[in-house]
N, C-alpha and C positions, 0 to 999 in steps of 0.2 A: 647269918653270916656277917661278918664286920665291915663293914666297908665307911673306910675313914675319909676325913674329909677332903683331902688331898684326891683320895681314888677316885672320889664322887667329883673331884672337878675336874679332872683330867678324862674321865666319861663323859662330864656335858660337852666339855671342849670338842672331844673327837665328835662327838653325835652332831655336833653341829656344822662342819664340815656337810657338801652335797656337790653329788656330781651330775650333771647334767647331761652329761651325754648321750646317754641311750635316748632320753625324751625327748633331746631336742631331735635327733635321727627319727624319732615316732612323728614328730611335729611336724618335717617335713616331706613323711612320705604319705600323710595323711591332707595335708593343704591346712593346717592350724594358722591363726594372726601372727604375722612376725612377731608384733608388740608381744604377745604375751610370751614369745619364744625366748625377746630379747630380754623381759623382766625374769623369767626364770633362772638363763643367763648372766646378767647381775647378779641377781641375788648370789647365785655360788661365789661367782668371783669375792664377793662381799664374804660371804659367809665363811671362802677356805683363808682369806687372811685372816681374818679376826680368829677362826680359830687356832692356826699356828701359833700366834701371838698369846691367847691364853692358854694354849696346851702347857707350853714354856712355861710361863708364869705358874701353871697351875703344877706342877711337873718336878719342878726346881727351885721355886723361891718362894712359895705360897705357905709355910709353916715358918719360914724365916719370917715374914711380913706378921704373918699373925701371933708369933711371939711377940714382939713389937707393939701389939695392940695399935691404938688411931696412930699411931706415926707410919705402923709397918702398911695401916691400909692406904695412906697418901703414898710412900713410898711405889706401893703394889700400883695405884692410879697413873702416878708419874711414869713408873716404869711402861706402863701399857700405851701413852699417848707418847710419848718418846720413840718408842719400835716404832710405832705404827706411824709417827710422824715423819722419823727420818726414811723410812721406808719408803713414803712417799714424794719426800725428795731427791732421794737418790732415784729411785727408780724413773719419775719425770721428768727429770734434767737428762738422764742416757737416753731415754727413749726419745726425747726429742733430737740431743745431741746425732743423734743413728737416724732418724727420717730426716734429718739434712744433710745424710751422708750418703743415702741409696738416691738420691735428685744427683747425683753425681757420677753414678754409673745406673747401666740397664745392661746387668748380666745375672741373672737369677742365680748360679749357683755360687758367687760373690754374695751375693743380698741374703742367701740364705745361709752362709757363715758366718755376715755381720750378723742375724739376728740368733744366732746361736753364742754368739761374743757377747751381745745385748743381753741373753735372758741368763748366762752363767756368771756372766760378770758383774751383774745389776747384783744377783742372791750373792755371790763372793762378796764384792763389796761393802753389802748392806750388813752383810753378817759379820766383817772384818769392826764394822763400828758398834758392834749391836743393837743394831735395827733388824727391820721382819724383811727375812728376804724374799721370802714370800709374797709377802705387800710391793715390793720393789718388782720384784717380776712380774706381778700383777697388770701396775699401773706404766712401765716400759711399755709391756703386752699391747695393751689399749693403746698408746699413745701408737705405737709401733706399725699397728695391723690396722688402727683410724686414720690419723694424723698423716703418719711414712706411706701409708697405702694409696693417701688422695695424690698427696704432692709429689712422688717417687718413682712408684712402684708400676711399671706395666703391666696388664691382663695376665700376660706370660708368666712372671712375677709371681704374684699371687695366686694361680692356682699352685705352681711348684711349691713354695712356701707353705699354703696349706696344707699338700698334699705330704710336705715332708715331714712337719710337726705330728698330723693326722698316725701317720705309721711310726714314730716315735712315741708318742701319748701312747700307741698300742703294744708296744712291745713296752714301755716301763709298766704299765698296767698286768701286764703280763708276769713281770718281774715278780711285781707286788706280790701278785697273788700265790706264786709258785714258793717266794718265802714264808707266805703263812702258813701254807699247807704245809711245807716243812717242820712247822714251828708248833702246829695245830696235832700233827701225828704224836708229839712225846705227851700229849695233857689228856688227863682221863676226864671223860666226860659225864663220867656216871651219875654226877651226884651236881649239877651241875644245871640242871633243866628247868629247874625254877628259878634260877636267878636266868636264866638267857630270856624264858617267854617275860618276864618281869620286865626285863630292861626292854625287850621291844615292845610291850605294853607302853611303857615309860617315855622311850623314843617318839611313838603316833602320838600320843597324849600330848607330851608339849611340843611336838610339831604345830599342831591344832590348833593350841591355843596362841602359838608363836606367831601364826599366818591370821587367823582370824582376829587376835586383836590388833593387830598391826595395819589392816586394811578395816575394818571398822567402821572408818566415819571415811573411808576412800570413796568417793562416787563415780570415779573412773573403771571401776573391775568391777563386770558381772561377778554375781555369785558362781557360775559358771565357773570362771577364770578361776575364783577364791579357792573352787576345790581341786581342780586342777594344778595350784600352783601348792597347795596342802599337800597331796597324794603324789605328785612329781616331785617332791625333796627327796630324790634317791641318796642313800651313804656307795662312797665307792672307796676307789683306791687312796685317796688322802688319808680316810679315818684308819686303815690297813698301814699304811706307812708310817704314822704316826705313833701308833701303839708300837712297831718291831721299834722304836728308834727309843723308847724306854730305857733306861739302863736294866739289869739283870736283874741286880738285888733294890728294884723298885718294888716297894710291899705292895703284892696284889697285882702284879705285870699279868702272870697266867689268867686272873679273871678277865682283865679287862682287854685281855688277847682274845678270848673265848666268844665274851659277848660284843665286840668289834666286828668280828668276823661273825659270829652270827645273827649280827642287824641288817652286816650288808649283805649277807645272804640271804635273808627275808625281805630287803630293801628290793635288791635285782631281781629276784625270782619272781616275788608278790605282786608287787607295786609296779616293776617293769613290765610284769607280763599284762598286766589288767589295768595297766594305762591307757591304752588303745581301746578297750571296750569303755572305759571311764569316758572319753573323748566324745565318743559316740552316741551313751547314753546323755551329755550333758549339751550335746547337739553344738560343740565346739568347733567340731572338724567341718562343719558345713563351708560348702564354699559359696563364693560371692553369686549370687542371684545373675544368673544367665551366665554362668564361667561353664557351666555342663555342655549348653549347646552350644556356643562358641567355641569349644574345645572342640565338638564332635564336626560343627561345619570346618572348620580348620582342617583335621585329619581328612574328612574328605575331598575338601577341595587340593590337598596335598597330592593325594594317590591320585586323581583325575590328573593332574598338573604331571605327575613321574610314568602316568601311562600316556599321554602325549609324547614327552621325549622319548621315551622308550619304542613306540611306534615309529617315531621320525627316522630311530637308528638302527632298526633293527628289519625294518621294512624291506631294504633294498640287499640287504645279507639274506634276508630269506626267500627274494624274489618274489614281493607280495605287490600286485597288481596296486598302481598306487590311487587307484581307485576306490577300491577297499579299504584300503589305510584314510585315507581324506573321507570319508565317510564313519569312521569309526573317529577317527579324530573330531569331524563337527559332533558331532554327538556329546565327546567328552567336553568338547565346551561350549554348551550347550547348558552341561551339569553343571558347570564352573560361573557358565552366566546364573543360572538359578541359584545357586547357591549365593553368589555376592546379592542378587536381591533380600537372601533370606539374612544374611549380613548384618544388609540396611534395615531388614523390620529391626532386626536385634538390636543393633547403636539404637534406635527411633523408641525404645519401649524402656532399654539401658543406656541411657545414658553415660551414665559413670562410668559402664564398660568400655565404650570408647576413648571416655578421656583415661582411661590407665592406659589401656593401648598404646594412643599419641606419648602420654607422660613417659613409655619406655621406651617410645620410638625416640623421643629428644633427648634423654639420657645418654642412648647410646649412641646418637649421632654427636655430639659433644665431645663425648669421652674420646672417641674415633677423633676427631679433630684435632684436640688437645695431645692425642698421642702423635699424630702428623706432623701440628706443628712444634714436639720436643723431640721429635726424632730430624 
C-alpha cells in the first residue's frame, strides 16, 4: 500500500499526541507517587502541543517546504518555533493577566467564565496570528489552575472549576468519539488488517524507544517508573480529533481514519485495562511503610469516637439506664486510649509518617488563615 510522505508524517504527529486520563484516575485510586503522576501529566501536555503544531505543518505546508529543498527545511524550522513560541506568549501573558483578575472577586461561577474566556480566547487569539492555540491553552491552563489557583482562588473555587471542566472534557470526548463512529461506519474494513496491526505494532515500537532513550542516563526514575510511563502513553480523543479535522480530498484521510481509531482502541482497551495489573506487578502501587496500619488505627479509633456520641444521644430517647450507657462508653475509650498508644509505637518506629501528618496538618492550617485573613 502507498503511503506517502505527507501520510506518514501526519501518522507520527497524531500518534504522538497521549492522554492521560484514565491512568492518572488508575493512579489515584491505587495510592501511585504523585511525582510520577505529575511526570506522565507533563509529558501530555508536552506532547499534545507539539503535536498540533506538527500535525499542521505536516498536513498543510510540508510538500511546499520540501519542494523548496534546504530553504523549504529552514522555512519548515522557522515556522514550527514561531507557533509554538507565540503560542506561548500569548497564552502566558492571558493566563497571568486572568489570576490577577480572580484575587479580585470570590464568586466561583464568575471565575469559572473567566476561565472559560481564558482558555477560548487564548486558542481564538493565538490562532487569529498563527500561533498553536493549542500551546496557548496549554500554558494559560498551567499558569491558570497553579499560579491564579495559589493567589485567587478559594477551596470553593477549585473544586467547582474542576468539577466543571472534569464534565466538559467528558462530553467533548464523548463528541469525539460519536463522530468517528459516524465516519468509521462508511469505510470497509476488509482489506484493511494488516496495515492497522502494523501501525500499532509501529506505535509500541517507537513508544519504547521514545521513553527509554530519553530517560537513559536519568538516575531519578526507577525502571519501575520507566515502564510505567512506556505502557501509560495511552492515544485518546486528540489523535480522533485531529484526523476528522483533515480536509476530505486529503490523500489517504480514510487510512489514517482507520488506523487513528484503531490505535486508540488498542490504546484504551489493552493498555488501559492492564495497567493496574502492570502497577502491581512492578510493585509501584505500594504504599508508604506504615500508611496500612495507620490508616486501619484511624478508621477504628473513628468508629469508637461516632459510637460514643451516638450513645450520649441516643441514650436518653431510648431510656437506657445511664449506667449502662457510662459503662459502655469507658470501655470505648478505653479502645481510643489504646489505640493512641499503638499510634505512638507507630510515629516511634515511622518517623516520617508523622512528619507528613504534621506537614498537612500546617498546610492546611495556613491555607485556613490565609482565606480568613482575605475574606
Amino acid at each position: 500500500m502507498d503511503f506517502s510522505i505527507p501520510k506518514a508524517f501526519v501518522f507520527a504527529a497524531l500518534m504522538s499526541a497521549t492522554d492521560p486520563v484514565s491512568v492518572i484516575s488508575i493512579f489515584k485510586s491505587v495510592g501511585v507517587n504523585k511525582w510520577l503522576a505529575t511526570v506522565i501529566e507533563g509529558e501530555s501536555l508536552f506532547n499534545d502541543g507539539l503535536s498540533v503544531v506538527l500535525f499542521k505543518i505536516s498536513a498543510f505546508y510540508l510538500l511546499s517546504y520540501l519542494d523548496l529543498g534546504a530553504i523549504g527545511v529552514g522555512y519548515g524550522l522557522w515556522e514550527f518555533f514561531k507557533v509554538i513560541s507565540l503560542g506561548l506568549i500569548i497564552g502566558g501573558a492571558l493566563g497571568y493577566v486572568f489570576s490577577q483578575l480572580t484575587k479580585q472577586f470570590d464568586d466561583y461561577p464568575l471565575e469559572i467564565i473567566f476561565s472559560i474566556i481564558l482558555f477560548y480566547g487564548s486558542f481564538l487569539l493565538a490562532e487569529s496570528v498563527h500561533a498553536s492555540g493549542v500551546i496557548a491553552v496549554v500554558i494559560a491552563g498551567l499558569i491558570f489552575g497553579n499560579y491564579g489557583a495559589k493567589i485567587g482562588m478559594s477551596p470553593t473555587t477549585k473544586l467547582n472549576i474542576n468539577n466543571f471542566w472534569e464534565v466538559t472534557a467528558l462530553l467533548a470526548n464523548s463528541v469525539v468519539f460519536l463522530l468517528v463512529g459516524l465516519e468509521i461506519t462508511k469505510i470497509n474494513f476488509n482489506d484493511k488488517w494488516g496495515l492497522i496491526l502494523l501501525s500499532i505494532l509501529i506505535v509500541l515500537v517507537a513508544r519504547s524507544l521514545a521513553v527509554y532513550a530519553s530517560l537513559f542516563f536519568s538516575k531519578n526514575f526507577p525502571y519501575a517508573w520507566k515502564h510505567v510511563i512506556n505502557w501509560g502513553g495511552l492515544k485518546g480523543s486528540l489523535s480522533i480529533a485531529l484526523v476528522l479535522s483533515l480536509p476530505r480530498n486529503f490523500q489517504g484521510r480514510e487510512d489514517l481514519l482507520i488506523i487513528a481509531f484503531s490505535v486508540v482502541l488498542f490504546s484504551l482497551i489493552f493498555q488501559g485495562l492492564s495497567i493496574k495489573p502492570l502497577l502491581s506487578f512492578l510493585g509501584v502501587n505500594k504504599k508508604e511503610e506504615g500508611i496500612k496500619e495507620y490508616e486501619e488505627i484511624i478508621a477504628r479509633g473513628h468508629r469508637y469516637e461516632i459510637a460514643i456520641l451516638e450513645i450520649e444521644t441516643i441514650s436518653k430517647k431510648l431510656f437506657i439506664s445511664e449506667m449502662a450507657a457510662k459503662e459502655l462508653i469507658t470501655q470505648y475509650e478505653q479502645e481510643l486510649s489504646s489505640l493512641e498508644k499503638k499510634m505512638e509505637q507507630l510515629f516511634k518506629k515511622y518517623p516520617n509518617l508523622k512528619e507528613k501528618q504534621q506537614s498537612i496538618l500546617q498546610r492546611h492550617a495556613l491555607t485556613h488563615n490565609m482565606k480568613q485573613l482575605k475574606n
